[in-house]
N, C-alpha and C positions, 0 to 999 in steps of 0.2 A: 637174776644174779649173773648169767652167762652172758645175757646182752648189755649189761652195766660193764663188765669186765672186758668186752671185747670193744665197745664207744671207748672205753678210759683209756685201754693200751693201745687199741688200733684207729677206730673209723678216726676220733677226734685228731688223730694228727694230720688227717687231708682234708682238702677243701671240703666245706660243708655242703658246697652246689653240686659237687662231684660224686661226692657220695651219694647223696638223694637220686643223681641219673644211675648210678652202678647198682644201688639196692632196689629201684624202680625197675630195673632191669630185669634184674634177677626173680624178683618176684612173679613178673610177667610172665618168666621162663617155667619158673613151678606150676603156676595157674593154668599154663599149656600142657602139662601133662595131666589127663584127665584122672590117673588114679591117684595123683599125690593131691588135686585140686579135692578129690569127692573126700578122702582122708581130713585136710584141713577142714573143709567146709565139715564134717563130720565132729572134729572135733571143736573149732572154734565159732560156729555159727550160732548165734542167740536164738537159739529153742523155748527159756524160760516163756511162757506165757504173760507172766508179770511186766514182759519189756516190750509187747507190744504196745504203739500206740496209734491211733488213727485222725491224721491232721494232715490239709491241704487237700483233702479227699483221698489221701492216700492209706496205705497201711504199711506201716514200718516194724519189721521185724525188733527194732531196737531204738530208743532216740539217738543215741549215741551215733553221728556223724561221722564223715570224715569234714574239713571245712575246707572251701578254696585255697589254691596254694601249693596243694601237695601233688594234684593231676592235673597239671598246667593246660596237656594237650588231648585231654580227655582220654588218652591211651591205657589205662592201666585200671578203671572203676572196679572191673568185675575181679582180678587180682587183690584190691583191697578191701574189696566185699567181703571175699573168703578171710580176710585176718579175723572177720567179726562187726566189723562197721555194720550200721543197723542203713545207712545210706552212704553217697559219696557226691559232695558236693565239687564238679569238676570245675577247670576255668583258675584266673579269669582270662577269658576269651576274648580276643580283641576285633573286629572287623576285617582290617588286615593285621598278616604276619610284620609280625616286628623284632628286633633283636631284642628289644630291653636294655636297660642302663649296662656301660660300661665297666669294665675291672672289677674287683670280687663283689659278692654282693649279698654275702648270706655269712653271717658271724654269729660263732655261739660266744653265749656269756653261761659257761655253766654253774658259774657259781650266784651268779641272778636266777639261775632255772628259765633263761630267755634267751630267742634269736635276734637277732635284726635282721633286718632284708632290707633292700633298693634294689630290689628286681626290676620294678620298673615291667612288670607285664608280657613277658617275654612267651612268645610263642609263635605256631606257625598261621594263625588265624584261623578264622571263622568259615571259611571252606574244608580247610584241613579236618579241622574237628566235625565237621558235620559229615564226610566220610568217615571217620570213624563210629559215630551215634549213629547212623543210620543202620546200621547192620545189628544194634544190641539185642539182647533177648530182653523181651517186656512180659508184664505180666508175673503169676505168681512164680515163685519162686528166683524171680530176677531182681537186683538189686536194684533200688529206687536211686536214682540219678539225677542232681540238678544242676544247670547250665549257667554259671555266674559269666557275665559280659561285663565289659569295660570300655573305655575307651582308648582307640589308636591313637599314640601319640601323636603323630603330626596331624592328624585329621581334622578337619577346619571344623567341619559340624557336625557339633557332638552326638544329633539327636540320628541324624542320618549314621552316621556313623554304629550307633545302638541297634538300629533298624535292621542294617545291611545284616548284626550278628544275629539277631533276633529273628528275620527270615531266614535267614541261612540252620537256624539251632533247636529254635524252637519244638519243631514238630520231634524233633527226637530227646526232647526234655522232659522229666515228669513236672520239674517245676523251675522255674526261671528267678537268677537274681541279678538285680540291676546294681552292680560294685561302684558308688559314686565318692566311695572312701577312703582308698589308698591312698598315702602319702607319697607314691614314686612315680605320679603321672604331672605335671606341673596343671594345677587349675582344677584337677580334679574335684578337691574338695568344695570345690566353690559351689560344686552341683548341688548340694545337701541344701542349699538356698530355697527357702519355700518356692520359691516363683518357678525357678530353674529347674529342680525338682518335678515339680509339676507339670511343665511343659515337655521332659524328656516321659515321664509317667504315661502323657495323652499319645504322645508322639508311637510308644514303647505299644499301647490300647490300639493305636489306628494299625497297626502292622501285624498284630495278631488279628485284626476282627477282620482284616483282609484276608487271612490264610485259614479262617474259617476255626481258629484255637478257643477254647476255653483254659486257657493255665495257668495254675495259679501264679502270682509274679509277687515277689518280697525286693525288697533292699536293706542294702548293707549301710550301714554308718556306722563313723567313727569314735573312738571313746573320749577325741576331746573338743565336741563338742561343747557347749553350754550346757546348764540345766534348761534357759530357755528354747534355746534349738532344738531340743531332744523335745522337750513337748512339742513345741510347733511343727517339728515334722510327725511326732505321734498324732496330732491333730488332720497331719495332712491328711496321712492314712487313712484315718478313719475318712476324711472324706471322700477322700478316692477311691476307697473301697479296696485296700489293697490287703492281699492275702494276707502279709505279715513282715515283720521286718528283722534285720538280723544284727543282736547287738554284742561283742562289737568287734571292727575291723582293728589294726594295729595302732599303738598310740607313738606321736613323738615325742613324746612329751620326757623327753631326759631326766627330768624328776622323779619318778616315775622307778628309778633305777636307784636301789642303796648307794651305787658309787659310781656315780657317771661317769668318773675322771677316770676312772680304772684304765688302765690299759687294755687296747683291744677293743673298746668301745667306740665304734664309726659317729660322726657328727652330725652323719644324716642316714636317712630309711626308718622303718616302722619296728616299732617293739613289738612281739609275742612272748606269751607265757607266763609267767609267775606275778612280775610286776605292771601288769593290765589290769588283772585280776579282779580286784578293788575298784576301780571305776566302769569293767565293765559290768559287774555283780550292780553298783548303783543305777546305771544308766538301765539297764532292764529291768529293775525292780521302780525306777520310776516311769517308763514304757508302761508296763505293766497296769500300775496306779491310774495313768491319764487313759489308755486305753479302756481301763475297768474290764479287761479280761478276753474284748473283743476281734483281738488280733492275733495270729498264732508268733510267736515268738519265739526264737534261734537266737541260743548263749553261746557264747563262744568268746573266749581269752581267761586263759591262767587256770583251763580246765587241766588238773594234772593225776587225781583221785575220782574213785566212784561218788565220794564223799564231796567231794565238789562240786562233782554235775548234780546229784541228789537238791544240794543248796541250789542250783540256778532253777530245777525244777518249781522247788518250792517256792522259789522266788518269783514264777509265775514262767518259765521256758517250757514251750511243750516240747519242741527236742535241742540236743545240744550239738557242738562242734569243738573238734578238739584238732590243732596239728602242731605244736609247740610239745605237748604232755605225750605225745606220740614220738616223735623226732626223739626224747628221753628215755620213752618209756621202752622202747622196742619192739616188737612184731605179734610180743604176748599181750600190751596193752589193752588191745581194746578187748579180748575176752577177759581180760582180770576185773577191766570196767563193769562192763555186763553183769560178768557175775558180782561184784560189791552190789551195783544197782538192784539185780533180784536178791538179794537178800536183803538189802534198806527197804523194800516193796513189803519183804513178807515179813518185816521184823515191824514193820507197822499197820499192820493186819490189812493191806488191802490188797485187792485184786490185779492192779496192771501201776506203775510207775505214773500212767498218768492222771489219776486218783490224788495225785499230792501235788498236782501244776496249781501254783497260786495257795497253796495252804498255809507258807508263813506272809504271805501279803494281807491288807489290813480287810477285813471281812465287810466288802461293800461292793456290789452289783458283782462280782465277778462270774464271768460265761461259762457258759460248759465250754472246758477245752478241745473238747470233742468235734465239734461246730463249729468253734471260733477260726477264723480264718478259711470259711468256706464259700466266699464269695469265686467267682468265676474271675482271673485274670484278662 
């Protein structure tokens, strides 16, 4: 109610870019003080038992995510660890630093419950941020961290270009996402192309088996895809043997929105939040279906409720991502999640949250989620 009331009268009247570097700031600032850090971490860190889950060879305090986007320059992880994030998906990272698309670039529609963005991938690159990951705490008690890449915009080759971020990030990754989704890189999405795909995939394979990695590596696509794209790339997967994939990145799809014309509404950049929702929930729930349960799976768009992520679990998501429902929700977010989540857990008698991955999907070969997406990147 305090953080409803201070977005309504204050944050919403300034830039929305602005605010996210003043309150990313800020929080960075609390998280450096070790006794106000061990306090939050005390009070808002996911204890429940019921929210652990273990995918990618990892163990997650929580599925509940933070998703790319919100730690551009991978600065701030172990800061938004302590809000309750069960991980923090950093990036996307580009190979070289870039400014990102010009004049504003992030508008809220709050009466959509959505942002738009044309960020356009704005950061200091792929050196920058591997000075910061290198120094993180690993191991137990450290937040699980993973390294979304992208491409530089003027960079001629795309796959070299992946590479440079990929040696440069990797080792200080737990697990790696190749972003071939955004709408605010020109060509980008052409990558999602089986062929293309596939060859930045082997490319993405040769550069880790060079640096001696086994990790796991997922991709992001878009929610406006085909239905037959979405299979043909869930088909890739499975052949390539890829950890899992992340469904789904921002759509532009203007429809999309109860009232496009509305004032305030940009004519270009990607939709988050409320009006995703819906096609990302489909697009994963048919992932799901062609994969037959074999790939680990990352929900993400229009997550705004515990009650929501609950539905993507069931829908077959071993963990989620949220930063649209977050940007709304304010700072108490993701432990309110948490806690809806272990209570949906225990109000259905089972042991851990991911006891329900894939339980309303249609009952045929589905894997232990446990395992699923356990091959070596």
């Amino acid at each position: 109610m305090i953080y409803r009331l201070l977005y309504t009268h204050l944050l919403s009247r300034f830039d929305a870019e602005r605010v996210h570097r003043l309150t990313t700031r800020g929080l960075i600032a609390v998280d450096r003080i070790p006794a106000l850090r061990r306090l939050l971490r005390a009070l808002l860190a996911p204890r429940d038992p019921r929210l652990r889950v273990r995918a990618l060879g990892l163990d997650f305090p929580s599925p509940l995510g933070l998703a790319a986007g919100f730690d551009k320059e991978a600065a701030a992880f172990d800061a938004f660890a302590t809000l309750g994030f069960g991980y923090v998906e950093v990036g996307t990272i580009t190979g070289e630093g870039q400014p990102g698309n010009a004049g504003t670039r992030v508008f809220r529609l709050p009466r959509e419950r959505a942002l738009v963005n044309r960020m356009g991938f704005p950061n200091a690159g792929a050196a920058a941020a591997q000075a910061r990951l290198r120094g993180r705490a690993r191991g137990a008690g450290a937040p699980v961290v993973g390294v979304n890449v992208g491409k530089t915009r003027r960079a001629q080759d795309a796959a070299a270009d992946y590479q440079a971020s990929v040696r440069a990030l990797a080792p200080h990754a737990d697990y790696l996402v190749l972003n071939v989704s955004s709408p605010n890189t020109p060509g980008l999405r052409d990558m999602q192309a089986v062929d293309q795909l596939a060859a930045l995939i082997a490319a993405v394979r040769a550069t880790l088996a060079e640096a001696s990695l086994a990790l796991p590596l997922l991709v992001k696509i878009a929610p406006d895809l085909s239905d037959e794209d979405v299979d043909a790339i869930a088909d890739l997967a499975l052949r390539e043997r890829l950890d899992g994939l992340i469904a789904t990145n921002t759509t532009i799809d203007r429809g999309a929105l109860r009232d496009p014309r509305a004032p305030g509404v940009p004519p270009e950049g990607g939709i988050s939040g409320a009006p995703v929702r819906a096609r990302a929930l489909a697009v994963l729930r048919r992932l799901h279906a062609r994969t037959e349960g074999r790939l680990t799976l990352i929900a993400v768009g229009g997550i705004e409720t515990a009650d929501d992520a609950w539905e993507r679990i069931r829908a077959g998501a071993t963990l989620v991502q949220a930063y649209t429902g977050f940007v709304y929700g304010g700072p108490l977010w993701p432990w309110r999640v948490n806690r809806g989540l272990a209570r949906l857990a225990r109000e259905a008698a089972l042991a851990s949250v991911q006891d329900a991955v894939g339980a309303d999907a249609p009952a045929a070969r589905v894997a232990d989620p446990a395992t699923s997406g356990a091959q070596a990147g």
